[in-house]
N, C-alpha and C positions, 0 to 999 in steps of 0.2 A: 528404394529411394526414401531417405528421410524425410523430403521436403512435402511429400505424397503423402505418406502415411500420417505427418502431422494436420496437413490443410483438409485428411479425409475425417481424423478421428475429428477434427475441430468441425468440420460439417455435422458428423455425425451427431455430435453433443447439440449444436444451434438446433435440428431438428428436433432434436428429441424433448428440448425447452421449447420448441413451438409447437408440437404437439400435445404438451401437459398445460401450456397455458389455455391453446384452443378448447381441449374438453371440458377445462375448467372454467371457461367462460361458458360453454354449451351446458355446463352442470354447477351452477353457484350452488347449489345445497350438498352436495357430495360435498362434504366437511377433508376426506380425505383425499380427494382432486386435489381441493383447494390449498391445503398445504401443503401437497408436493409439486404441486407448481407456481407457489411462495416462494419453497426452498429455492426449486429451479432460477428464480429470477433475482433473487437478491443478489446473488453476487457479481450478477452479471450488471443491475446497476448501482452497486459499488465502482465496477470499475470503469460504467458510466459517467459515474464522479468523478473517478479520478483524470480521467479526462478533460472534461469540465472543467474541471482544476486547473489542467496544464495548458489549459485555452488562456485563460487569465495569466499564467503566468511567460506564455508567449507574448502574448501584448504588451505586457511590461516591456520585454526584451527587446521585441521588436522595436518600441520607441525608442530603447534608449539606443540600439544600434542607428535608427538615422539618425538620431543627436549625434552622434559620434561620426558618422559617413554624410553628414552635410553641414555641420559647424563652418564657419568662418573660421581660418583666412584661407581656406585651400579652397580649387575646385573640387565636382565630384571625381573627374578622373582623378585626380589628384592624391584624393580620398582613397579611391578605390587600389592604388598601386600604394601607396603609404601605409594604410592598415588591412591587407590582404588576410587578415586571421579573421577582422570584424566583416569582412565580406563572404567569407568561408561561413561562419556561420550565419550570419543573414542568408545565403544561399541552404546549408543545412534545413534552416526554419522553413524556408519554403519548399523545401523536395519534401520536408513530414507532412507540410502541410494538404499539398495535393496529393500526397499518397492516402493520408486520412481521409480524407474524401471522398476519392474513386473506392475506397472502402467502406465508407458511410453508405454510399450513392445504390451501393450494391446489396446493402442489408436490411431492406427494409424491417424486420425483424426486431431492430433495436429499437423503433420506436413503439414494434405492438407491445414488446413487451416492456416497455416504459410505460406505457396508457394503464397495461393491466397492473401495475406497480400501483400508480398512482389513484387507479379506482379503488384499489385496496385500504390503501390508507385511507381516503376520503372515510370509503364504507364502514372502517373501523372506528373513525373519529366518530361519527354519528351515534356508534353504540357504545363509545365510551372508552376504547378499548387501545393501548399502543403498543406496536411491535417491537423489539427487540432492534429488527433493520432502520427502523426510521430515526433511532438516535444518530446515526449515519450519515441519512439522508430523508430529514423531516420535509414537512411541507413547501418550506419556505424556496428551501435546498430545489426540491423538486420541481417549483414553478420555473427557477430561473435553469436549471437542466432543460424542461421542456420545449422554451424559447429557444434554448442552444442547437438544441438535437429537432428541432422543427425545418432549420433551415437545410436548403437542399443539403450547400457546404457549408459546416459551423467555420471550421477554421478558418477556412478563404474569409468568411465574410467578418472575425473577429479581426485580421488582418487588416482587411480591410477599412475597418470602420476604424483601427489604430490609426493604420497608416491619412485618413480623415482627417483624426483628431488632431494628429501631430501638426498637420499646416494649415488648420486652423486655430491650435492653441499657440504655434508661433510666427507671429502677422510680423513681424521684425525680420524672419529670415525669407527671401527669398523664395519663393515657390519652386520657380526654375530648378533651385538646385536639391529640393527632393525630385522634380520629375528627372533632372539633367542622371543623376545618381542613377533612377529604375531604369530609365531607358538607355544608358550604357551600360548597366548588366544583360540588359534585354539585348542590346547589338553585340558583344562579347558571347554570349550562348551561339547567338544564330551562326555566328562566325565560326565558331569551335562546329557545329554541326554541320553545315553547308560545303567548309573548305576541306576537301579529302585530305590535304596536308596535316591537318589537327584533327580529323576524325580519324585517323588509321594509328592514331598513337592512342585511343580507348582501346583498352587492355579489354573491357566486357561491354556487354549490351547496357548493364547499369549504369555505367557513368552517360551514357546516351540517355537515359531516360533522368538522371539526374540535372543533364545541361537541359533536356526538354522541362521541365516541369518546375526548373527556375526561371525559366525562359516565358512559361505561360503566366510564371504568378504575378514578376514582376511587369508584365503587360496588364495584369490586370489591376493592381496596385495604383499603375501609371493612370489606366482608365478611370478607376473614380478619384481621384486625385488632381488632375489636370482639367481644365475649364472646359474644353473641346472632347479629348479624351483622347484615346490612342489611334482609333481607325481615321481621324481628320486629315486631310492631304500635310498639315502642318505642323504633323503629330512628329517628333523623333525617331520613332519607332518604326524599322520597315515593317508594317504585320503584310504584305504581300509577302515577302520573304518568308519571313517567320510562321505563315499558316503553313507554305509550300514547301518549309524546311519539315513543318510534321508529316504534312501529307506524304512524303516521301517514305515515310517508316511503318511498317504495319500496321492495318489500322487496330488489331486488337488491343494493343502497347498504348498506342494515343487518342482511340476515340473517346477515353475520358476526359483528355485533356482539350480535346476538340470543344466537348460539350463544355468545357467550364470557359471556354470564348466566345461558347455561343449563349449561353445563358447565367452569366454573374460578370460579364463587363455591364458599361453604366451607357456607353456610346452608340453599340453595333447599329441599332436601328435610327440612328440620327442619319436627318437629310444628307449631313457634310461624308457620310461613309459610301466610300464608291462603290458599285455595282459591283467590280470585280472581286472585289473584296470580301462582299457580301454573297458572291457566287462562292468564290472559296472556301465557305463557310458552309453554305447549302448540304 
């Protein structure tokens, strides 16, 4: 099985960089530790960076897709049936972005070996001395990486703070019709998962997990966005539905997505969120 042999060799390599980074924290004077668990880590935050990178340039994206799916003169459904590619990909943005996540969430690894990046450099600059990798990824690079990669989920929450900025930097448009827009994405998923008539026409288990995990974003989206937020009896969004649509699917598949409703909405623990709700949750 290919898919074995790559997810085994790619464990094997992660081990093997957090084994040469650990001795070489237990041994700073072993000069030859020290540089082969340099080697070991540079490239891994290059492609740290490059991440980082494509955070910033989701957000761009992001905005400009609800500029585009909330504009005036149409509603959101409106929107949504009208420019079905710009909702495709809004939708795309979100399946990456809770798959990044649930992959973040699980390696804790990236951040040790970010820390030992970044003492390295410090320790170099002190003596005077600059690496080859930090033209790359210098200091400055590195503070705002560690911000990024500190948060449980970076993406979710670059998304998030986009999606923020966007109805607050346009006080002229309507609120309604950014939350009207997430939360009819949000009741479109649950419906395609709930009604056996539209789930028996998924071909794989992945497009289940792709209406699932558009499903969670744009709830959460909706959450820090909306004054009350999603779990409010007055919220759009059925999330009884929607928790009971995941619960229904193994929980190995959704307990990551579980966790990112229970801890990166803005609402859950507000008085206005009902018990049962909140049991659902539990």
């Amino acid at each position: 099985n290919k898919s074995y042999k790559y997810e085994s060799k790619k464990h094997s390599k992660n081990l093997k960089v957090k084994y040469e980074n650990m001795f070489a924290i237990q041994n700073p004077g072993d000069l030859a530790l020290q540089e082969k668990a340099w080697n070991a880590v540079c490239p891994l935050v290059a492609k740290l960076k490059r991440f980082y990178e494509f955070s910033l340039r989701l957000e761009n994206a992001l905005r400009s897709l609800l500029e585009a799916l909330t504009s005036p003169p149409y509603a959101p459904m409106q929107h949504l049936e009208r420019e079905q590619a710009l909702a495709k990909q809004f939708a795309e943005i979100l399946h990456f972005t809770l798959s990044f996540d649930e992959l973040k969430m699980t390696n804790p690894a990236i951040q040790n070996d970010f820390s030992y990046y970044r003492r390295t450099i410090s320790r170099n600059r002190l003596n005077n001395q600059q690496l080859e990798a930090e033209n790359e990824v210098n200091n400055e690079m590195a503070n705002r990486m560690s911000l990024f990669y500190a948060e449980a989920t970076p993406m979710l929450k670059t998304l998030s703070n986009a999606t923020t900025k966007f109805v607050s930097e346009n006080k002229t448009l309507p609120i309604e019709d950014t939350t009207d827009c997430l939360s009819t994405m949000a009741c479109v998923c649950r419906v395609m998962l709930e009604t056996p008539e539209y789930r028996c026409r998924f071909t794989n288990t992945d497009t289940m997990l792709f209406c699932m995990r558009v499903m969670v974003g744009v709830i959460i989206l909706y959450d820090h966005v909306h004054p009350v937020g999603a779990f409010a009896k007055t919220s759009k969004i059925d999330m009884k539905g929607c928790i009971k649509v995941l619960k229904e699917q193994p929980s190995n598949s959704v307990e990551g997505l579980l966790n990112a409703l229970r801890y990166t909405t803005r609402h859950l623990n507000d008085d206005s969120t009902s018990k049962q709700i909140r049991a659902l949750l539990q």
